[in-house]
C-alpha positions as CSV (number, residue, x, y, z in Angstrom):
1,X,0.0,0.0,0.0
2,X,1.2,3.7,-0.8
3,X,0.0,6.1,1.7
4,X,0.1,9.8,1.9
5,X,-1.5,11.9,4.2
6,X,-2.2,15.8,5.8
7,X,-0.4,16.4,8.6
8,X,-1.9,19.7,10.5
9,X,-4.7,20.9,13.4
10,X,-7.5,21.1,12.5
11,X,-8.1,19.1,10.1
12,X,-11.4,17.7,9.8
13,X,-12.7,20.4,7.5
14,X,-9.5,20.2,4.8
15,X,-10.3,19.5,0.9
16,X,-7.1,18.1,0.5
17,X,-8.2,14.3,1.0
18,X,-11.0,14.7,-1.8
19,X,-8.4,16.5,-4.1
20,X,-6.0,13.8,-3.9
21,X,-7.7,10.6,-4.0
22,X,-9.9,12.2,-6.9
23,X,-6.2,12.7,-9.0
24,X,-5.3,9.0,-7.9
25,X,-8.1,7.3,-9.2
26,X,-7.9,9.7,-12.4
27,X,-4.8,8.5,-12.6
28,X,-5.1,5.2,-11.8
29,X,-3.0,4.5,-8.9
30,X,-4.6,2.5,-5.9
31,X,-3.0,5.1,-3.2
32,X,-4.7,5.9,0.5
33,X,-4.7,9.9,1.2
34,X,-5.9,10.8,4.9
35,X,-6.0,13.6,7.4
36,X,-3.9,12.9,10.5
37,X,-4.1,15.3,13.4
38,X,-0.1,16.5,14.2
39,X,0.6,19.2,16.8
40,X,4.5,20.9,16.2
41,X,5.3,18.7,19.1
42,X,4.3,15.3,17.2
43,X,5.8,16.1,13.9
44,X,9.3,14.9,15.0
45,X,8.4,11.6,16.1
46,X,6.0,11.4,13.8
47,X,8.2,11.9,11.0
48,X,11.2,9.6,12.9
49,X,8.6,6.6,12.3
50,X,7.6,6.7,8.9
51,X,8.0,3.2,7.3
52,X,8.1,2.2,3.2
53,X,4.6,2.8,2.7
54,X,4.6,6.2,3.1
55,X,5.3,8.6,-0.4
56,X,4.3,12.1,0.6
57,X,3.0,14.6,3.3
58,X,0.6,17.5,2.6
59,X,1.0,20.5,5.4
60,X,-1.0,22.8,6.9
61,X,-1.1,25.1,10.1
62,X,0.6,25.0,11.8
63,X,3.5,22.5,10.2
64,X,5.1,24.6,7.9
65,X,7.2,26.4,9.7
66,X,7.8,23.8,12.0
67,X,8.8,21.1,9.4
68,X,11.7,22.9,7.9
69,X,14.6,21.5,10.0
70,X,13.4,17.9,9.9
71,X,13.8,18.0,5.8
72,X,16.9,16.5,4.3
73,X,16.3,18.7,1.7
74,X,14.5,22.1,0.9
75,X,14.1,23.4,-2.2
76,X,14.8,27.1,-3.1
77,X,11.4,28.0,-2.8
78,X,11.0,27.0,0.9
79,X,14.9,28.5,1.9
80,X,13.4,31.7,0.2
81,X,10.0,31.5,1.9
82,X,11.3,29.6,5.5
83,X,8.0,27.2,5.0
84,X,7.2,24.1,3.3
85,X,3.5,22.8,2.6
86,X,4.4,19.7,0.3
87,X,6.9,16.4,1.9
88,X,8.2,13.8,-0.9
89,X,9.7,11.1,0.8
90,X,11.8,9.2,-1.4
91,X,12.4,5.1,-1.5
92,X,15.3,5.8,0.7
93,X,12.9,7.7,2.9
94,X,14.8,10.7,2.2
95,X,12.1,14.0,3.3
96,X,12.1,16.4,0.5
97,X,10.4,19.5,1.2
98,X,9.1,21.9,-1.3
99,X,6.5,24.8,-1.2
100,X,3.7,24.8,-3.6
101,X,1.7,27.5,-2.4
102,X,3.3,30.1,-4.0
103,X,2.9,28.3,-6.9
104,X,-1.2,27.7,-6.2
105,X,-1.5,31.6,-5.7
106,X,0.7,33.0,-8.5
107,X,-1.9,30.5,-10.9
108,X,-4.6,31.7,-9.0
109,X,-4.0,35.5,-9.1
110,X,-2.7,35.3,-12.9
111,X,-5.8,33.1,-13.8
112,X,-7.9,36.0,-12.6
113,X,-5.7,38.3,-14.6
114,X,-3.5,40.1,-11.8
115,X,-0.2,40.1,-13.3
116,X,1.5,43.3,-11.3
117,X,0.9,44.4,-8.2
118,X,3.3,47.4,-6.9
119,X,1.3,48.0,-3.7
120,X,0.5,45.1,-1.6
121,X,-1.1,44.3,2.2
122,X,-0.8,41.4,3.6
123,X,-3.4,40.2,6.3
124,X,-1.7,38.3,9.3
125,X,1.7,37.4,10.0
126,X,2.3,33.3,9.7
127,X,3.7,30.6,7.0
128,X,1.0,31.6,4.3
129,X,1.7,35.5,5.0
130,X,5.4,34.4,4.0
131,X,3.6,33.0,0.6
132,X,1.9,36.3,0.2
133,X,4.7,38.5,0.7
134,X,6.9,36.3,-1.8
135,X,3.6,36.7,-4.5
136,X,3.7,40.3,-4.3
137,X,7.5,40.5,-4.8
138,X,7.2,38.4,-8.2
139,X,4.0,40.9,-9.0
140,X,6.8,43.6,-9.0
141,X,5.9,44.7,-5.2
142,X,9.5,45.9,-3.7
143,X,7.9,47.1,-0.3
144,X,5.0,45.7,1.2
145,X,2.5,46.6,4.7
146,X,1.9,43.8,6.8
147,X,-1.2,44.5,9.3
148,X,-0.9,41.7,12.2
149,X,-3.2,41.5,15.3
150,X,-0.1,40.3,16.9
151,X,3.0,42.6,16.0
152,X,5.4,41.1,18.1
153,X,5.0,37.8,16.4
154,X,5.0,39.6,12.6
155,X,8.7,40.7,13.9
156,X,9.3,37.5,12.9
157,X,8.8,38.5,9.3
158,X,11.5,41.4,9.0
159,X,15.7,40.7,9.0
160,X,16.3,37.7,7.1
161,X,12.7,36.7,6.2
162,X,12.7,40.0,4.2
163,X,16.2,39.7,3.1
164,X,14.9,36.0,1.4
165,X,12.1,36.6,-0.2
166,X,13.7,40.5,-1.1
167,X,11.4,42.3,-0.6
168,X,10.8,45.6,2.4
169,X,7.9,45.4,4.9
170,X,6.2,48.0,7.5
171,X,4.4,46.0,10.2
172,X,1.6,47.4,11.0
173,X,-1.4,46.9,14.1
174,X,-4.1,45.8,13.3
175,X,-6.1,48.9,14.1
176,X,-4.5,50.9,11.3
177,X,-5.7,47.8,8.3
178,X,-8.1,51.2,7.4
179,X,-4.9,53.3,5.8
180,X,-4.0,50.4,3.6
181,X,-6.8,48.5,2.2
182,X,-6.7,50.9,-1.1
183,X,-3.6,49.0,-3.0
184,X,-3.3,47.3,-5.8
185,X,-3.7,44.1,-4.0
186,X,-4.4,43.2,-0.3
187,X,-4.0,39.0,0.4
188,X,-5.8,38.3,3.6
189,X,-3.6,35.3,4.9
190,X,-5.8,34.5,7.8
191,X,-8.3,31.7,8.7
192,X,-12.2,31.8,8.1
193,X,-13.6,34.6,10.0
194,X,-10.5,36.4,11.5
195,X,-10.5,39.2,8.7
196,X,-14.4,39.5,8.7
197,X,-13.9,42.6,11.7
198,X,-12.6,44.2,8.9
199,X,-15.5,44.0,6.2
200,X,-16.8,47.7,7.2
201,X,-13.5,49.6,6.5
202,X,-13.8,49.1,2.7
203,X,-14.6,52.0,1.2
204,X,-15.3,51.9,-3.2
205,X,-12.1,51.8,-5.1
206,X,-10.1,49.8,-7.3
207,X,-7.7,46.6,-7.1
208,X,-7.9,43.1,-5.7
209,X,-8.2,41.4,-2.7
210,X,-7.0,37.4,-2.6
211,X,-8.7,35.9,0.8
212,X,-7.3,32.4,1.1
213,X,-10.3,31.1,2.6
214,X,-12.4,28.7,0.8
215,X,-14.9,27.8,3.4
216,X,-17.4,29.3,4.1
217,X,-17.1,31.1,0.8
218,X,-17.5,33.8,0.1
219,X,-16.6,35.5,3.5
220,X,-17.9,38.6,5.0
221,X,-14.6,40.1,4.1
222,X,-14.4,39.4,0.6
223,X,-18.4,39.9,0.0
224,X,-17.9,43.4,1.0
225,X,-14.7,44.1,-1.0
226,X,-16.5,42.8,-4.2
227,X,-19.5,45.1,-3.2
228,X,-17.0,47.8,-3.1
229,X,-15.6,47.4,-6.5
230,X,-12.4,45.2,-5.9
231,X,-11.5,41.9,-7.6
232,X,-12.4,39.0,-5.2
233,X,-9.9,36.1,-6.1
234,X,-10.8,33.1,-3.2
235,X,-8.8,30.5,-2.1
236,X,-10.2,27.5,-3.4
237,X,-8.2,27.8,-7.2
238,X,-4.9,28.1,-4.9
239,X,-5.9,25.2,-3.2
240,X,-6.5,23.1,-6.0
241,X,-3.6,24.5,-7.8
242,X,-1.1,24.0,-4.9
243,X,-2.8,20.2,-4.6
244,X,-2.0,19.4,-8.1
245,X,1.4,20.5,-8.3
246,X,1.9,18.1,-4.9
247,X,0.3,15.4,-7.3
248,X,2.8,15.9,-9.5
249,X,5.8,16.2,-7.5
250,X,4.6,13.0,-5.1
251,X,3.5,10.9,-7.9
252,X,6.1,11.5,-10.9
253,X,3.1,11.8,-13.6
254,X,2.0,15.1,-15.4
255,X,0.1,17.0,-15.8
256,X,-2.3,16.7,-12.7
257,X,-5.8,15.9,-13.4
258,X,-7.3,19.5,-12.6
259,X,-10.6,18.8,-13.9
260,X,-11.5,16.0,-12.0
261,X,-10.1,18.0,-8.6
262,X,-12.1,20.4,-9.1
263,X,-15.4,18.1,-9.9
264,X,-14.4,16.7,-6.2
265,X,-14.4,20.0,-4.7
266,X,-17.6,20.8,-5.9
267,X,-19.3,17.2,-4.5
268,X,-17.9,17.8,-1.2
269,X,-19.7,21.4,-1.1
């Protein structure tokens, strides 16, 4: 048997599992994909056990930080970013780590035609904030505002996080999210709900807003951008693009079947 698996908390909500077993049996491989609830404490031990079976990991929160120093190897993308959301584990059980979340949102955001993006916001301060910063660099952003409820923690973002992903940031509280909503693109990086405070302080203008959230969709917070005139991109097509480029790097075969991912998403809503 070939297992793979999310490894995160909570878990009981995630796609993932009916994005990956639809692109197994599109592809015709007779894998197992599963959610497995793993605090930062368990990942070490769990990842100390792992037997033949196992072929690749999905992350979520809050893993992706943690898992970086229990890779063998990390590719440029998660050195650059300091997170990892995808584990390959080789026949030699060797763990490869790579980051396909930038990947899911760059498709995302140019699928919905944003393809430059010189002022950016980012909402929150953790792994997928990293993501978002590292989007708006590529977008040509060179200095970015990052609004965090918790700016002791979004310190954690400025030094060498910055110097990686090369790109400036202001950290901001989260009472000042009003003087920097009207950029060209604001990503809200945080889970369902936590940006919905913010709905009212829209006011009508231009640009995008990308809210990673894909359930309950859409949220207060991106209903009442789109009301306001921005471009809502949600975060279903990054999930489903981040998935299939983890199907691709775990299972050798491309491309990824997108189509039927997708179809899955829709039967589990």
């Amino acid at each position: 048997m070939t297992r793979l698996a999310l490894l995160g908390s909570p878990v009981d909500a995630a796609l993932s599992p009916a994005l990956h077993r639809a692109a197994y049996t599109a592809m015709g491989l007779p894998w197992t994909y599963h959610a497995i609830e793993c605090q930062p404490q368990d990942l070490p031990r769990f990842l100390g056990a792992l037997d033949g079976s196992w072929r690749g990991f999905s992350l979520t929160m809050p893993l992706k930080r943690t898992v970086v120093p229990l890779l063998d190897e990390a590719s440029q993308t998660v050195t650059r970013i300091g997170a990892a959301n995808t584990i390959v584990v080789t026949p030699n059980g060797r763990l490869l780590g790579e980051n396909t979340d930038l990947y899911g949102m760059m498709r995302a955001l140019r699928e919905a035609d944003v393809t430059t993006a010189t002022t950016v916001t980012v909402l929150g301060a953790g792994a997928t904030a990293c993501t978002a910063l590292a989007a708006g660099r590529e977008l040509g952003c060179d200095q970015a505002v990052v609004i965090a409820r918790d700016t002791g923690r979004a310190s954690s973002l400025l030094g060498p996080t910055a110097e990686r992903i090369g790109i400036k940031i202001s950290i901001e509280p989260w009472t000042a999210a009003d003087h920097h909503l009207a950029v060209d693109l604001v990503v809200s990086a945080m889970p369902p709900h936590a940006a919905d405070a913010l709905a009212p302080l829209w006011t009508p203008g231009t640009g995008t807003l990308m809210d990673v959230v894909y359930r309950p969709w859409p949220s207060r917070f991106a209903h009442t951008a789109q009301e306001a005139g921005r471009r809502v991109v949600g975060g279903l097509p990054m999930l489903v693009h981040q998935a299939a480029r983890q199907v691709v790097l775990q299972t050798g075969y491309s491309p990824a079947p997108i189509t039927e991912m997708l179809l899955a998403c829709q039967r589990e809503d």
